[in-house]
N, C-alpha and C positions, 0 to 999 in steps of 0.2 A: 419714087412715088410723086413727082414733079406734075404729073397733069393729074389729082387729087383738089378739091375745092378748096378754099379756107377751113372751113370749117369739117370737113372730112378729115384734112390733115393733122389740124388739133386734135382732134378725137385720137387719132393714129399716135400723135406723139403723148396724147394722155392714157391710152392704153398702157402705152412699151412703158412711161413711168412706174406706172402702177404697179408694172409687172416687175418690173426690178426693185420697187420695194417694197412687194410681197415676199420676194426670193430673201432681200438683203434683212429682213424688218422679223420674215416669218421662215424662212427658211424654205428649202426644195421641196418637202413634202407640201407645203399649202399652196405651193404654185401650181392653180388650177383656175382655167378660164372663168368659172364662177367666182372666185375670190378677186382674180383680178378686175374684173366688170363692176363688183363691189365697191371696190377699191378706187376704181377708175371713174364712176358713177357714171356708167352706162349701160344697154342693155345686156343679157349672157350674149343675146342673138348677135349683137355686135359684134361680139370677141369671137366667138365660133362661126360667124360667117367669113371673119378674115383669118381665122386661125384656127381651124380644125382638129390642131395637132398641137396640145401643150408646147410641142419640143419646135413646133412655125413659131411659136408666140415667145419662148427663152432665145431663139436663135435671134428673130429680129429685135428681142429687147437690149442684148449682146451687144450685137454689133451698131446699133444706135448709139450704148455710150461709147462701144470700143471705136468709132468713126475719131471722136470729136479729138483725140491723143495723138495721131499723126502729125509729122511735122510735112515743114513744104518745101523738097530738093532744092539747093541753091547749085549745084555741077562740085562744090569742093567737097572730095569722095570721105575726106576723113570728117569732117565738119560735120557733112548732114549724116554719117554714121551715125559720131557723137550725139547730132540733136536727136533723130530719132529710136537712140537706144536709153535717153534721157527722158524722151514720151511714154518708151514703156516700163520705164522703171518707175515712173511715178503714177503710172496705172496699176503697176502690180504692186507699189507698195502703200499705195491707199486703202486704207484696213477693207473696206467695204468690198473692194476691187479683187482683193489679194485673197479673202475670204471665200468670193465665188468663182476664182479662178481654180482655189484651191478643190474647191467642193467639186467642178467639173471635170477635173484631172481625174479624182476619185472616182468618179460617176462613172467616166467616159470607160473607166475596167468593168464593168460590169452591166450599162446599159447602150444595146446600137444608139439609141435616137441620140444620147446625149453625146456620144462616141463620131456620131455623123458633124452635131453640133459644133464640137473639138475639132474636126479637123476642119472645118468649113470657117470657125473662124481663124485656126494657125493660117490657113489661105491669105483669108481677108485681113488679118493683124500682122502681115510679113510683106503684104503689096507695096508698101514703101520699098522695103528694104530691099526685094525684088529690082523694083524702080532702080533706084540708087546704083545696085552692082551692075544692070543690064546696063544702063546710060555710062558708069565707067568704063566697062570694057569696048563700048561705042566708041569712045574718046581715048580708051589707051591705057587711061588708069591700071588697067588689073588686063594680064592676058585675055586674050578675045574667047576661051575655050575656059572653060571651070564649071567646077559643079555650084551654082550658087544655096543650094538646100544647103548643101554641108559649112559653104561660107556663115547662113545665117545662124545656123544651130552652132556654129564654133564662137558667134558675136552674143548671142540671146542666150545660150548653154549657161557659162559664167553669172550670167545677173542672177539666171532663176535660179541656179545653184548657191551663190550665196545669200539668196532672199528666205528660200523655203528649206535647205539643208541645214546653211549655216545660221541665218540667223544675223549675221554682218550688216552693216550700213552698205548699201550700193552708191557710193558717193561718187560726184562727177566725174573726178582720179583713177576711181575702178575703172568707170566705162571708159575712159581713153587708153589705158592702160591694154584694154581688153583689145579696144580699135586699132592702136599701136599694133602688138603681136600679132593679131588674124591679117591686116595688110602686108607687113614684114612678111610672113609666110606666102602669102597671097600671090605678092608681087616678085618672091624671088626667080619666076621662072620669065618677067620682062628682060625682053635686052637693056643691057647698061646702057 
């Protein structure tokens, strides 16, 4: 949204607020582009001109805060694991964060729009980690041939699981612990 005005842009970025704390403040059933426009202090026409579709207006409020959590590849393959498995532990374990993540998992069984939404952001909230495997096996790090889906569901698997299952602290030790084992497995098919 780079060639938007100043003051367009604000609007945009005071909308996707509004809308996330309508969600976080009122829950999924009041998130309705009338209430956010309320909310927002602007027109309805505003919000349904650019967002026609509730599930336009949840998806890019999503991924506006889910953007800001990402870290920034430095080439050492366990390092920037670590950090970026450290961004989304503390997005998912921010009550407000871990609440709508929660809600959306749920959803995502029983509504398309919100089910398009879920996977559209696992896309967009994995692009890192995507990055990271693609650039090692460039380099060497991790054989040149692997499935990287399965990589990150074996690194991301463990957090959510002890987040939303158990109940446990995801503390720094877990997640290297985590990065540890999935690279050991990872890289036992490189030549010595």
């Amino acid at each position: 949204m780079g060639d938007l005005d100043p003051r367009a842009e604000r609007t945009r970025r005071n909308v996707l607020a509004a809308a996330l704390d309508v969600l976080r403040g009122e829950g999924w059933d009041a998130l309705t582009q009338a209430r956010v426009a309320q909310r927002a202090g602007v027109g309805r026409a505003t919000v349904y001109r650019h967002w026609p579709k509730v599930s336009d207006l949840l998806f890019d409020a999503l991924s506006e805060a889910e953007l800001k959590d990402h870290t920034v590849p430095t080439g050492d393959l366990q390092r920037d694991l670590i950090d970026e498995l450290l961004a989304f532990k503390r997005s998912m374990t921010n009550d407000q964060s871990g609440r709508i993540m929660t809600a959306l998992i749920d959803r995502a069984e029983w509504d398309d729009d919100i089910a398009a939404i879920r996977r559209r952001l696992s896309a967009n909230g994995t692009s890192v980690l995507q990055r990271i495997l693609r650039a090692a096996r460039e380099r060497g790090d991790l054989p040149s041939t692997g499935d990287d889906q399965l990589l990150i569901t074996q690194l991301v698997g463990p957090l959510t699981f002890r987040r939303f299952f158990t109940g446990r602290p995801v503390t720094k030790r877990f997640v290297a612990d985590v990065v540890d084992q999935v690279l050991r497995a990872a890289r036992a098919d490189l030549p010595r």
